[in-house]
NUTOR-860693 format. One line per 2 residues: number of its first residue (from 1); for each residue x, y, z of N, C-alpha, C. Coordinates in steps of 0.2 Angstrom, whole numbers, always signed. Layout:
NUM) X,Y,Z,X,Y,Z,X,Y,Z | ...
END
This chain:
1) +9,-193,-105,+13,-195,-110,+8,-200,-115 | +9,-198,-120,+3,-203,-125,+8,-207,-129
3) +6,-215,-130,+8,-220,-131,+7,-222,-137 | +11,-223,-143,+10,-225,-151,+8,-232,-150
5) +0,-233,-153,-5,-238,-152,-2,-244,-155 | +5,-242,-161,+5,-248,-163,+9,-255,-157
7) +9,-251,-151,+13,-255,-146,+9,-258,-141 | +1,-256,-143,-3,-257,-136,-10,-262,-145
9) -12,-270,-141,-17,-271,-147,-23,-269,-144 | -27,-262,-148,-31,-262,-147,-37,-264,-148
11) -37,-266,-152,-44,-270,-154,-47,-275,-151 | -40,-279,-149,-41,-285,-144,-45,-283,-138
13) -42,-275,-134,-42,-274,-129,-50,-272,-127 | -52,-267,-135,-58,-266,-134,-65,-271,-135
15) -62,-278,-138,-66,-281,-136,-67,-285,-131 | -63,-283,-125,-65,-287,-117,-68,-281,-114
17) -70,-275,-117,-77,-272,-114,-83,-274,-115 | -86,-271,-109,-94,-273,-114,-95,-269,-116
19) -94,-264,-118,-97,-257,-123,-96,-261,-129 | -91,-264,-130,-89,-267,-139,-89,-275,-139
21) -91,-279,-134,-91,-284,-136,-95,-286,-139 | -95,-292,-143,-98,-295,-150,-98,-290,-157
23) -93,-286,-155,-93,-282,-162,-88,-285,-168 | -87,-283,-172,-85,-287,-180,-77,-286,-179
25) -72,-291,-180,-65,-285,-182,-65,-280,-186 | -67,-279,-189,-69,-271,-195,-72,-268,-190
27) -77,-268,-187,-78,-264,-180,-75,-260,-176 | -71,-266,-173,-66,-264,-171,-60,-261,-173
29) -57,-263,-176,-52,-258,-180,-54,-252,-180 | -61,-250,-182,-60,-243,-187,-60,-239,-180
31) -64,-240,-172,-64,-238,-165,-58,-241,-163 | -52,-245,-164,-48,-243,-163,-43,-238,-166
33) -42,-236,-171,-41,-231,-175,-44,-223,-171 | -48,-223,-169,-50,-216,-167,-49,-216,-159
35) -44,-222,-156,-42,-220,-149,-35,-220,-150 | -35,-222,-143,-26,-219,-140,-25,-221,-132
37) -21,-224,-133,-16,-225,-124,-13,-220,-123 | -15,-219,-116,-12,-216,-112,-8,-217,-105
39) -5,-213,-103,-1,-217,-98,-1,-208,-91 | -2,-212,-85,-6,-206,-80,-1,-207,-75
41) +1,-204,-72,+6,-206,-68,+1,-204,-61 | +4,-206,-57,+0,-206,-47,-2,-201,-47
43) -10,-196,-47,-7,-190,-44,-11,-185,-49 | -9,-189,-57,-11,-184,-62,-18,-183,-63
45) -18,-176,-65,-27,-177,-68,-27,-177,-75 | -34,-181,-74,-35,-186,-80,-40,-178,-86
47) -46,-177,-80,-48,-171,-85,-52,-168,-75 | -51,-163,-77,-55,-158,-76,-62,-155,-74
49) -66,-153,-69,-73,-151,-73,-72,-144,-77 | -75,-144,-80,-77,-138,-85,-75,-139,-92
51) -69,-144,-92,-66,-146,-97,-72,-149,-104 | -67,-148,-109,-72,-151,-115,-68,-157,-116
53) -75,-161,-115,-75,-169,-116,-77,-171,-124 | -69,-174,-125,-69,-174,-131,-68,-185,-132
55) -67,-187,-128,-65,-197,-125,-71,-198,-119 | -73,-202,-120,-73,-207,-118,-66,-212,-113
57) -66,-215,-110,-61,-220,-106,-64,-224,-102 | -58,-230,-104,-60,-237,-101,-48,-238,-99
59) -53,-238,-90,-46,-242,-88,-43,-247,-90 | -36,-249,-93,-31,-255,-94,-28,-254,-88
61) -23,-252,-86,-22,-253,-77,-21,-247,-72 | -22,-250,-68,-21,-242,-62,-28,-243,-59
63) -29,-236,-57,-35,-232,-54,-38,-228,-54 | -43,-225,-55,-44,-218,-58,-50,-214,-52
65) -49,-210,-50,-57,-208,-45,-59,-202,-50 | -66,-203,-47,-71,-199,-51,-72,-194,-42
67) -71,-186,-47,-74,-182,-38,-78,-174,-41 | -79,-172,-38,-82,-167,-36,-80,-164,-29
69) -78,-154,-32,-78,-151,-25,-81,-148,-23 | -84,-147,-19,-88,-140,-16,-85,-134,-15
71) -90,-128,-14,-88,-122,-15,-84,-122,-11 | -84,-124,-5,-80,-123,+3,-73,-129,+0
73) -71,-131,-4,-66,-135,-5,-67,-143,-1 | -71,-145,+0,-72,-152,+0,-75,-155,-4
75) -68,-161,-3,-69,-167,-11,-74,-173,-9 | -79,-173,-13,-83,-180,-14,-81,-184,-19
77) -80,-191,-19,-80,-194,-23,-85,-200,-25 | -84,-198,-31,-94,-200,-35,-90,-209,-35
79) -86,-209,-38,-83,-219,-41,-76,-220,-41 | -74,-226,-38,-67,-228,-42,-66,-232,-45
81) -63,-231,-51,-64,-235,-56,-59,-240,-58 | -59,-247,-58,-56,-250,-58,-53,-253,-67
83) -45,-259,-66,-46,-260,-74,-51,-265,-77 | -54,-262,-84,-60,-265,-88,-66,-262,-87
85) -64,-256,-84,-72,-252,-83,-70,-247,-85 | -75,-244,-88,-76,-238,-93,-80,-231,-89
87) -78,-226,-89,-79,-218,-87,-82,-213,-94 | -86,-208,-93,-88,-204,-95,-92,-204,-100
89) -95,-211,-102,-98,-213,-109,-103,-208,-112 | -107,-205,-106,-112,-202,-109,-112,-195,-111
91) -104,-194,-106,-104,-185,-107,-101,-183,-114 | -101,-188,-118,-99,-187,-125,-101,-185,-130
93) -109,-188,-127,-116,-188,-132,-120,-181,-129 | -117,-178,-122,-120,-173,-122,-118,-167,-125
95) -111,-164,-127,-111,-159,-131,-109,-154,-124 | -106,-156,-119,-106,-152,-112,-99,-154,-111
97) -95,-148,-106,-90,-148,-103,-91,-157,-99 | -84,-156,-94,-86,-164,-90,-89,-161,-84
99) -94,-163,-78,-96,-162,-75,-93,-163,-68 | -88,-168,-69,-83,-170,-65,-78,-170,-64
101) -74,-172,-61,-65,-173,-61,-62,-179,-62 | -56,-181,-63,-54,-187,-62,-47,-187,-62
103) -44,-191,-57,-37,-191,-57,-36,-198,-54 | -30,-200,-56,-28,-207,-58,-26,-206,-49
105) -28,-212,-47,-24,-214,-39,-19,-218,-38 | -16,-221,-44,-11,-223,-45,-7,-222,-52
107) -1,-227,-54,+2,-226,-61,-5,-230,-62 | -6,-227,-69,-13,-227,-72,-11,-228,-81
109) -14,-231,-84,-14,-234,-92,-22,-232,-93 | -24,-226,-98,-31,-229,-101,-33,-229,-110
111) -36,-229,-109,-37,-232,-117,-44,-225,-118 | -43,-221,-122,-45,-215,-123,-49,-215,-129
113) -55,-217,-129,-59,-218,-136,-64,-211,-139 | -62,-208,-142,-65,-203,-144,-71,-201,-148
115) -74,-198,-145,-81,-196,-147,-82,-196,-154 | -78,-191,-158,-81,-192,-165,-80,-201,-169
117) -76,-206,-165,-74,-212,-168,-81,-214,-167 | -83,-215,-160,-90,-218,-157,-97,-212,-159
119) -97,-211,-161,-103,-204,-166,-102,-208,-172 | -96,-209,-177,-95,-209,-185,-98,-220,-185
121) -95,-220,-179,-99,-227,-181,-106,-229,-176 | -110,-225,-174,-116,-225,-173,-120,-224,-176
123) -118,-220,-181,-120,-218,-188,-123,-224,-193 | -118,-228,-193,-116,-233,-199,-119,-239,-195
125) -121,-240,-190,-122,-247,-188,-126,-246,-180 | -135,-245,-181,-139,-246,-176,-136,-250,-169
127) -132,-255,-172,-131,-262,-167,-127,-259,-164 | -120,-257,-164,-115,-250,-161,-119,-246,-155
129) -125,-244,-158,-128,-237,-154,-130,-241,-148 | -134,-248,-150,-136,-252,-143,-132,-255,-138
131) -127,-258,-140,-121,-257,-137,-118,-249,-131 | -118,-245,-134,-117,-240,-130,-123,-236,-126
133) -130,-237,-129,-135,-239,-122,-134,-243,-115 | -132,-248,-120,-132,-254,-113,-126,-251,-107
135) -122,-249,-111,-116,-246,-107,-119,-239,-101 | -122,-235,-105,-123,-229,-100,-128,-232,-98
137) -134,-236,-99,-140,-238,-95,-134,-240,-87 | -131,-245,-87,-127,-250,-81,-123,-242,-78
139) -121,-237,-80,-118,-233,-75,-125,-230,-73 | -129,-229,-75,-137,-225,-71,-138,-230,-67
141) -138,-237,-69,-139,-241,-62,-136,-239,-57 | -131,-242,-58,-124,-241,-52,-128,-233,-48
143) -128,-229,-53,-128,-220,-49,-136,-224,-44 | -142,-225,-48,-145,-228,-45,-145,-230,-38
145) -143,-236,-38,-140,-241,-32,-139,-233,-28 | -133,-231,-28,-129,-227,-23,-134,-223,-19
147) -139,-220,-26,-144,-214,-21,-148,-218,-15 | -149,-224,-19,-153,-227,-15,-149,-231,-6
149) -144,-232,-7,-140,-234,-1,-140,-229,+0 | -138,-220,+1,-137,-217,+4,-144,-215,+8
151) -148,-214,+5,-156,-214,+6,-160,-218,+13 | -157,-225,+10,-159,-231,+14,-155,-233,+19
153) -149,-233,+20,-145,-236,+23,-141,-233,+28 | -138,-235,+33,-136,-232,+38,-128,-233,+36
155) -124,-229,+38,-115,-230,+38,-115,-237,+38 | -115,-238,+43,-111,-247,+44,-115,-251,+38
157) -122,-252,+37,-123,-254,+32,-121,-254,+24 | -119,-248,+24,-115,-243,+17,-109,-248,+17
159) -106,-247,+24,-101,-251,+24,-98,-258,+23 | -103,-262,+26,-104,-268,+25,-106,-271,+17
161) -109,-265,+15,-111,-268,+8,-104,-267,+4 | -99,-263,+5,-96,-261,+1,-91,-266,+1
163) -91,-269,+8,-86,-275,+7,-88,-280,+5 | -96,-281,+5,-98,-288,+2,-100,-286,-5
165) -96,-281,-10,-98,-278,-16,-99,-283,-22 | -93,-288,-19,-92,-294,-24,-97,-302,-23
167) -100,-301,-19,-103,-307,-14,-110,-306,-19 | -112,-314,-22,-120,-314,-22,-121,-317,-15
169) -127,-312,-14,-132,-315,-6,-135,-321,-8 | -134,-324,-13,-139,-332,-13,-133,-337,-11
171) -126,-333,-12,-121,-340,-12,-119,-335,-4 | -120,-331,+1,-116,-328,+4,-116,-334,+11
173) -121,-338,+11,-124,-342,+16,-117,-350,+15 | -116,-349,+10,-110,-355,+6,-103,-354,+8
175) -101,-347,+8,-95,-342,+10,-94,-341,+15 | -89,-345,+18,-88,-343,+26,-83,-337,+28
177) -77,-336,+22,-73,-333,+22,-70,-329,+16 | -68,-321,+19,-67,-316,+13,-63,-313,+13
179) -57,-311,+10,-52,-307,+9,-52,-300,+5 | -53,-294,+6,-55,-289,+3,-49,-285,+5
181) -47,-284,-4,-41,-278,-2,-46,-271,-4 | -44,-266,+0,-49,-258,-2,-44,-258,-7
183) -46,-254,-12,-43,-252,-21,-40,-244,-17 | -41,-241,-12,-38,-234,-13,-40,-234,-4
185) -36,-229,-3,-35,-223,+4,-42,-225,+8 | -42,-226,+13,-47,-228,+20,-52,-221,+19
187) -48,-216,+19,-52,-210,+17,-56,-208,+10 | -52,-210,+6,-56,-210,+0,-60,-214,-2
189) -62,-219,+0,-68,-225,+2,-72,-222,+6 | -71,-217,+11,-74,-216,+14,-80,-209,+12
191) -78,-206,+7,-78,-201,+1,-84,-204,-2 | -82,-210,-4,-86,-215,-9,-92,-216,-8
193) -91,-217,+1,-98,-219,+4,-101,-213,+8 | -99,-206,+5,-104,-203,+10,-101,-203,+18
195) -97,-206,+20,-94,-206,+27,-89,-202,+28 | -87,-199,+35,-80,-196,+36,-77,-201,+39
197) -68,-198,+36,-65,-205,+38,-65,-205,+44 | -65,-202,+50,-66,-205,+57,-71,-210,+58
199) -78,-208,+54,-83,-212,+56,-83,-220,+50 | -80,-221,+44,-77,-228,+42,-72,-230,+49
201) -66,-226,+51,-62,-232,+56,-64,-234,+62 | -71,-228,+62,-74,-232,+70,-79,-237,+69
203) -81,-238,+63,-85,-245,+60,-82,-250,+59 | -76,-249,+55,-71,-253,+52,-69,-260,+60
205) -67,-254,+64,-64,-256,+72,-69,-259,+75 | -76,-258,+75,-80,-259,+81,-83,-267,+77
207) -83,-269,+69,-83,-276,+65,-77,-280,+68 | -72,-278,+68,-65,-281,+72,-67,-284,+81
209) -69,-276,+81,-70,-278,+90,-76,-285,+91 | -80,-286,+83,-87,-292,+86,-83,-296,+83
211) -76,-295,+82,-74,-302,+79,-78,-305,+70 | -77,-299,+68,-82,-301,+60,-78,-301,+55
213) -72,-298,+59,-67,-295,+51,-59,-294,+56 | -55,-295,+52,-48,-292,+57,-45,-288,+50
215) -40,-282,+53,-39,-276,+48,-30,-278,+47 | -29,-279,+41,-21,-277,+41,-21,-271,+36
217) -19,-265,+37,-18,-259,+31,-24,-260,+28 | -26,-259,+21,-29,-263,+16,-32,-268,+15
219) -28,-273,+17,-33,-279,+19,-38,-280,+24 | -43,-283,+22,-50,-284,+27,-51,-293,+27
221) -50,-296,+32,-53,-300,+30,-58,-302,+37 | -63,-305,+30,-70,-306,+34,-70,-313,+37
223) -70,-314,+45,-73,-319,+45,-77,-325,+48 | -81,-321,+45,-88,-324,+42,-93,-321,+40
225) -96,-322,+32,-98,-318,+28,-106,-317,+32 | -108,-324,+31,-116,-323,+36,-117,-320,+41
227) -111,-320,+47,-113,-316,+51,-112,-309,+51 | -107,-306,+45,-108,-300,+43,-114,-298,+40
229) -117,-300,+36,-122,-300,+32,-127,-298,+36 | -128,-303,+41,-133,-304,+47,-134,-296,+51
231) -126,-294,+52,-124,-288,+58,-127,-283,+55 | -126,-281,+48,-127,-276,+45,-134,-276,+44
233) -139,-281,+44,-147,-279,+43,-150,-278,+52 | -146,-278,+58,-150,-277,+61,-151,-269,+62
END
């Protein structure tokens, strides 16, 4: 269902990204103008692989998972994406179908900003185009990072990092205690990291059994961030 933008401010909204921060209100107006709210219900999908990527999206609320399946029908999932972060930036500028899938994990709002809007004002304004650098540079990190955790890291580690996602290691020594809700399904975190879900709830349990972490559903909490920190490098 797509929603008449005059009920949703988008200009505001797209100024708490960072793809559009510090841009001009004329800026933003005219990229607001060439998007659109959308509203995703639990379940839906968002696009398709093969599909022609014609938006750009940045979550306002909900969940969106990014996956890939293989020929034998199992699903990987590459990210999930929370609200105030943005999907697909760069598949826009390729002139390619989408390479992935995406479907909303829950009721889902996105804010759908359209490739000719961000093309007409790259045009007009070098400062715009570095702005949308900076963007797809920080998902290649991200992808980065992951190749490299799967590469380097063992399960428990994968795992351990993904609960200390939000933790700086220079304050982690300062934090005694964590409360981590998982954003989606035990198994689809578990997708996330390259893990089958048997082998997350046997890490999940065996951090519980050293006394590091206690599990209610979703909730995790850690307690004690160092000696997590500590378990996972040995």
């Amino acid at each position: 269902m797509t929603l008449a933008t005059h009920f949703f401010d988008m200009p505001r909204f797209l100024a708490t990204s960072p793809l559009f921060s510090g841009l001009s209100p004329d800026e933003l107006t005219r990229i607001a103008k060439s998007s659109q709210i959308r509203s995703y219900a639990k379940g839906e999908m968002i696009f398709s692989l093969g599909e022609a990527c014609e938006a750009f999206h940045i979550v306002v609320s909900g969940q969106v998972k990014l996956f890939v399946v293989s020929p034998v029908g199992q699903e990987k999932v590459i990210e999930i994406i929370s609200p105030g972060q943005s999907f697909a930036e760069a598949l826009v500028f390729l002139n390619k179908p989408y390479i992935l899938s995406a479907q909303a994990l829950v009721d889902t709002v996105l804010a759908n900003v359209s490739k000719n809007g961000v093309v007409s004002e790259i045009k007009q304004d070098p400062h715009f185009a570095m702005h949308m650098l900076a963007g797809v540079s920080r998902r290649l990190h991200s992808l980065v990072q992951d190749v490299e955790a799967y590469s380097l890291q063992n399960g428990m580690q994968r795992l351990i990092g993904y609960l200390l996602r939000d933790v700086e290691m220079d304050a982690a020594t300062d934090q005694k205690t964590l409360t981590v809700s998982l954003p989606a399904s035990k198994a689809t975190i578990a997708s996330r990291l390259s893990l089958t879900p048997e082998y997350f709830s046997r890490v999940l349990h065996e951090l519980e059994a050293q006394q590091l972490i206690t599990i209610d559903r979703r909730e995790i909490r850690i307690l004690d961030v160092k000696k997590l920190v500590g378990y996972g490098a040995q």
